[in-house]
C-alpha positions in Angstrom: -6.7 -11.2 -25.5 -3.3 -11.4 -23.7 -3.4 -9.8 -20.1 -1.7 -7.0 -19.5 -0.6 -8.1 -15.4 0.3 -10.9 -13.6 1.2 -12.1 -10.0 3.5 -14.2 -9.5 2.7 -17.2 -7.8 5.7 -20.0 -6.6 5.2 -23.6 -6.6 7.3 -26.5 -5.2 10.2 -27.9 -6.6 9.8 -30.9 -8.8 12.6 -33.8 -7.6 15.5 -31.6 -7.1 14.5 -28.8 -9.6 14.2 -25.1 -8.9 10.9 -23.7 -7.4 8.7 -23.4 -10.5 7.1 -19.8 -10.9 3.3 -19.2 -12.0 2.1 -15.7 -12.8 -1.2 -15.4 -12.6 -3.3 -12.1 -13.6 -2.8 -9.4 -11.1 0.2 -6.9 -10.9 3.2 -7.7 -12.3 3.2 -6.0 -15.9 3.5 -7.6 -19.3 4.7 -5.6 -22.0 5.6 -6.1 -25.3 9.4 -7.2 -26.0 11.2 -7.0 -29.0 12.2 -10.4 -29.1 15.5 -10.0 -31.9 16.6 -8.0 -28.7 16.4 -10.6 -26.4 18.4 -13.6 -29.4 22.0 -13.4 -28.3 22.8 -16.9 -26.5 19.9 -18.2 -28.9 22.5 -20.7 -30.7 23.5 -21.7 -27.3 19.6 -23.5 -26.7 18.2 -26.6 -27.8 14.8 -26.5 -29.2 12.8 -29.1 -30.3 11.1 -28.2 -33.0 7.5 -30.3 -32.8 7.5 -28.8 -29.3 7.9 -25.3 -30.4 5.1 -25.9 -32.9 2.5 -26.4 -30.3 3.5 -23.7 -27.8 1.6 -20.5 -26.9 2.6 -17.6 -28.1 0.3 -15.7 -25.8 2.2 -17.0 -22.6 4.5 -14.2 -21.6 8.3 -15.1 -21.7 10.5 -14.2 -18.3 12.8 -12.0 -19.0 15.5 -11.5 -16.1 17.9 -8.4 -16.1 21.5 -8.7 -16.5 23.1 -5.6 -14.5 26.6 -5.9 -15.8 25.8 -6.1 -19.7 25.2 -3.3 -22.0 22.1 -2.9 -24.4 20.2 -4.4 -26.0 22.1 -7.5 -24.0 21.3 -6.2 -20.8 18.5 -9.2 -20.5 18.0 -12.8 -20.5 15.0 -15.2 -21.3 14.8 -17.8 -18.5 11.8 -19.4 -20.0 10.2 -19.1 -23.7 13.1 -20.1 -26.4 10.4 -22.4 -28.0 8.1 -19.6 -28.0 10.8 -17.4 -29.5 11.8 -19.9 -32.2 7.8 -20.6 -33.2 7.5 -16.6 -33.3 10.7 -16.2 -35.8 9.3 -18.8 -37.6 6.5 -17.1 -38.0 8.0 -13.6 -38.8 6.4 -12.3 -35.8 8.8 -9.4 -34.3 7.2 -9.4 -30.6 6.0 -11.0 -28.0 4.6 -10.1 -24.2 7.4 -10.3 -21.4 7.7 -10.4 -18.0 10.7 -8.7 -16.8 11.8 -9.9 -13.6 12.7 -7.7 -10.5 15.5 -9.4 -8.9 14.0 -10.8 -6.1 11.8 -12.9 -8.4 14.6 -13.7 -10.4 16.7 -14.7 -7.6 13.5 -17.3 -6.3 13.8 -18.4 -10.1 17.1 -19.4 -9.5 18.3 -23.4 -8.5 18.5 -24.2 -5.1 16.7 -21.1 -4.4 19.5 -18.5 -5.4 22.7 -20.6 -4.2 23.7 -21.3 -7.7 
C-alpha cells in the first residue's frame, strides 16, 4: 500500500552535496501525478538503465513548482527520472508525487538555496 502523507525530514549533506530530504509518513500529501505531464526536460537526464530496473515505483517522486511556466510545464521532478523511465517502460501512466511547497524546495536546493 503506498501512503497517502509524509513529513519531511532533512538530513546532512553528503561531502559538499545538498541537504538530502527524507519524507517520512505524516503530513505532507502524496497524490497521484500524471507522469507524461511531468516528461518535458526527460531527454535532457541520464538514466541508467539496470538502475532504473531495480527502483521503487512506490517511492513518491518530488515534484517542485515552477511559478513562471505555463501548464502542464508548470513542474519539475527533482528526484525520480529512473522511477519515471521504469514506469514508461512499463506502460504505467502514474505515479504518487510530492509536490513541494517552496520552502522545502528551496532546502532541496544546493548550498541550501544559494544556487
Amino acid at each position: 500500500m503506498i501512503p497517502t502523507h509524509h513529513q519531511p525530514e532533512y538530513t546532512q549533506p553528503r561531502s559538499g552535496k545538498s541537504p538530502g530530504l527524507r519524507f517520512q509518513v505524516g503530513t505532507t500529501p502524496v497524490r497521484p501525478a500524471a507522469i507524461r505531464t511531468l516528461t518535458g526536460v526527460k531527454d535532457l537526464i541520464r538514466i541508467d538503465p539496470d538502475h532504473a530496473a531495480t527502483v521503487d515505483l512506490t517511492k513518491p517522486l518530488l515534484v517542485v513548482p515552477l511559478p513562471c511556466a505555463r501548464p502542464p510545464g508548470n513542474r519539475l521532478v527533482i528526484d525520480g527520472w529512473h522511477r519515471i523511465h521504469r514506469a514508461l517502460d512499463l506502460g504505467l501512466e502514474q505515479l504518487p508525487a510530492i509536490l513541494l511547497d517552496p520552502g522545502d524546495e528551496r532546502t532541496c536546493r544546493l548550498r541550501g538555496g544559494d544556487i
